[in-house]
C-alpha positions as CSV (number, residue, x, y, z in Angstrom):
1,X,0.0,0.0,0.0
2,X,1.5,3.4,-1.1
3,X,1.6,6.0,1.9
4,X,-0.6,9.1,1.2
5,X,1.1,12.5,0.8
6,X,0.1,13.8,4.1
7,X,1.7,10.9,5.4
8,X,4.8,11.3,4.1
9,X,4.7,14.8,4.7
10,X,5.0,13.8,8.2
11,X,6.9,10.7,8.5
12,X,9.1,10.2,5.3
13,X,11.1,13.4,6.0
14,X,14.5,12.9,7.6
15,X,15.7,16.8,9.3
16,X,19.1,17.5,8.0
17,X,19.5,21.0,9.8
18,X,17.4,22.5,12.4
19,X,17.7,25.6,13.9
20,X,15.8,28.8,14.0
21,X,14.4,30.3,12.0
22,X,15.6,27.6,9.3
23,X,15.0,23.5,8.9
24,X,15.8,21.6,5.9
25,X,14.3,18.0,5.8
26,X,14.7,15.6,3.2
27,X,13.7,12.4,1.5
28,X,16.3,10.8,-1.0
29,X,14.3,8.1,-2.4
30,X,11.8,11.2,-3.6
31,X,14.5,12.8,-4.2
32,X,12.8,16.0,-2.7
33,X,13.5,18.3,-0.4
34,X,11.9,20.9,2.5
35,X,12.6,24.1,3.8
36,X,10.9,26.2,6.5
37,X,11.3,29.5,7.1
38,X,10.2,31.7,10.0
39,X,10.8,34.8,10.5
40,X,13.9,37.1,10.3
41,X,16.6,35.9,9.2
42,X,19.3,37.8,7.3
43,X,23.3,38.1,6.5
44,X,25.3,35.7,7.5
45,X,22.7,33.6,8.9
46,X,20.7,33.7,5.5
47,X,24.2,32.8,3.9
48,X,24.7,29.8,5.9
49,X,21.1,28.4,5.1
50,X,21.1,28.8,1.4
51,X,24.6,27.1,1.4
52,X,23.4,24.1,3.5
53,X,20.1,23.9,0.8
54,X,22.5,24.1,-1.8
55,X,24.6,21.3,-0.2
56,X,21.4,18.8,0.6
57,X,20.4,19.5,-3.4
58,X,24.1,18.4,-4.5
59,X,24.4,15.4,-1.6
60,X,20.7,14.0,-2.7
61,X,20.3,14.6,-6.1
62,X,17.5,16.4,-5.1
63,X,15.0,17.4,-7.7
64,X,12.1,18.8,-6.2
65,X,11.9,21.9,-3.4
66,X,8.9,22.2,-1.2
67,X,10.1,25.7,-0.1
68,X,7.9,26.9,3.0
69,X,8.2,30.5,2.8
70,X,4.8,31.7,4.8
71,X,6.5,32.8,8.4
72,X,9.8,34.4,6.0
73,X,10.2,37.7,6.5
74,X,11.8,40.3,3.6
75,X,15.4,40.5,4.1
76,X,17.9,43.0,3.0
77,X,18.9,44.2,-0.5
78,X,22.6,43.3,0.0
79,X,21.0,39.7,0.7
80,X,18.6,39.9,-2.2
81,X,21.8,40.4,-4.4
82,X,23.7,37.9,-2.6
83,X,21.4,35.3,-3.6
84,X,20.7,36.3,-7.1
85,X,24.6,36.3,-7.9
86,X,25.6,32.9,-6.1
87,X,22.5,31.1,-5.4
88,X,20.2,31.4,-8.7
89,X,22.6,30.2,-10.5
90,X,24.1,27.3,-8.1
91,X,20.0,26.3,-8.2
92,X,19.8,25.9,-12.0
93,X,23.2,24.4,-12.9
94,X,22.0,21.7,-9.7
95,X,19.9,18.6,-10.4
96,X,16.7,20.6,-9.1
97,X,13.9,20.9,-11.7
98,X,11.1,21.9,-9.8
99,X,10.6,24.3,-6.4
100,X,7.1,24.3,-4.8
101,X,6.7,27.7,-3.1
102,X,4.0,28.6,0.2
103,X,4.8,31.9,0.2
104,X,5.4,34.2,2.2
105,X,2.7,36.8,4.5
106,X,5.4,39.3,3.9
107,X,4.5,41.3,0.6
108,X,8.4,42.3,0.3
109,X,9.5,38.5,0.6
110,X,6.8,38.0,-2.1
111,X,8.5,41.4,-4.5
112,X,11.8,39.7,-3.3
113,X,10.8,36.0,-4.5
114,X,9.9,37.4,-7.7
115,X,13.0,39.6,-8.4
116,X,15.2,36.7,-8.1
117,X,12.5,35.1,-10.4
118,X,13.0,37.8,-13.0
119,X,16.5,38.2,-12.1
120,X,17.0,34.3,-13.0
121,X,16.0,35.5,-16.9
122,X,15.5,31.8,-19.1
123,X,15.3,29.2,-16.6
124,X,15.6,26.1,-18.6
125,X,13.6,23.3,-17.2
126,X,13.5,24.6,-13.7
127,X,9.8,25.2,-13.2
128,X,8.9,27.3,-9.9
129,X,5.1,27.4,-8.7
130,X,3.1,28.8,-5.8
131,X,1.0,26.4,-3.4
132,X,-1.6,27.1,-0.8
133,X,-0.6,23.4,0.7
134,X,2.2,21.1,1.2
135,X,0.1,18.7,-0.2
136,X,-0.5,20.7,-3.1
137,X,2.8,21.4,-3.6
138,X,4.3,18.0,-2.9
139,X,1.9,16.4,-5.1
140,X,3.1,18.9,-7.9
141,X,6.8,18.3,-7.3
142,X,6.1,14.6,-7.4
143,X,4.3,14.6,-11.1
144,X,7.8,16.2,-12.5
């Protein structure tokens, strides 16, 4: 019997970082993986948590992002261009195809999210989407 999506939402996860505001679970035989974001976070602190996702998409093969942005709140400008000049393209030269995006309740993460969008200009076969659910958004990642 094949385990539902809400139940492997909860169970088939395994936490590779944890801290707050950032936790980045995974599951390598889906070859996806989860981020969730609350709050602040900014500088070095942002640094070190897009590195680590960067490093669990490398390590896994990961394809798929569930990336829980809802509790994220807008950082920085100098962080904004940090990410479009080192993460973007570390993301679309990676194995990920797909990122599933809750966003944010922040309107400025939301403008931010979509700079870097923009900012990414042709972006291949990566596909990024917006989700009201994990389930949603799981279930999406999992068609690709």
């Amino acid at each position: 019997m094949q385990a539902s999506l809400s139940q492997i939402l909860q169970s088939d996860f395994q936490v590779y970082y944890e801290s707050y505001p950032f936790t980045v679970k995974y599951n390598q035989e889906l070859r996806v993986a989860w981020a969730i974001w609350q709050g602040k976070v900014s500088g070095a602190e942002l640094q070190e948590a897009l590195l680590i996702c960067t490093h669990v998409i490398d390590k896994y093969q990961i394809t798929g992002w569930l990336a829980d942005d809802r509790k994220l709140k807008a950082y920085p400008e100098e962080d904004k261009l940090w990410f479009a000049e080192n993460v973007v393209p570390a993301f679309l030269a990676s194995t990920l195809r797909r990122m599933a995006v809750l966003p944010s309740e922040d309107e400025q993460q939301v403008a931010n999210v979509d700079y870097l969008v923009e900012r990414g200009g042709d972006l291949g076969e990566f596909r990024l989407q917006n989700f009201l659910s994990e389930e949603e958004g799981l279930r999406w990642l999992l068609e690709g």
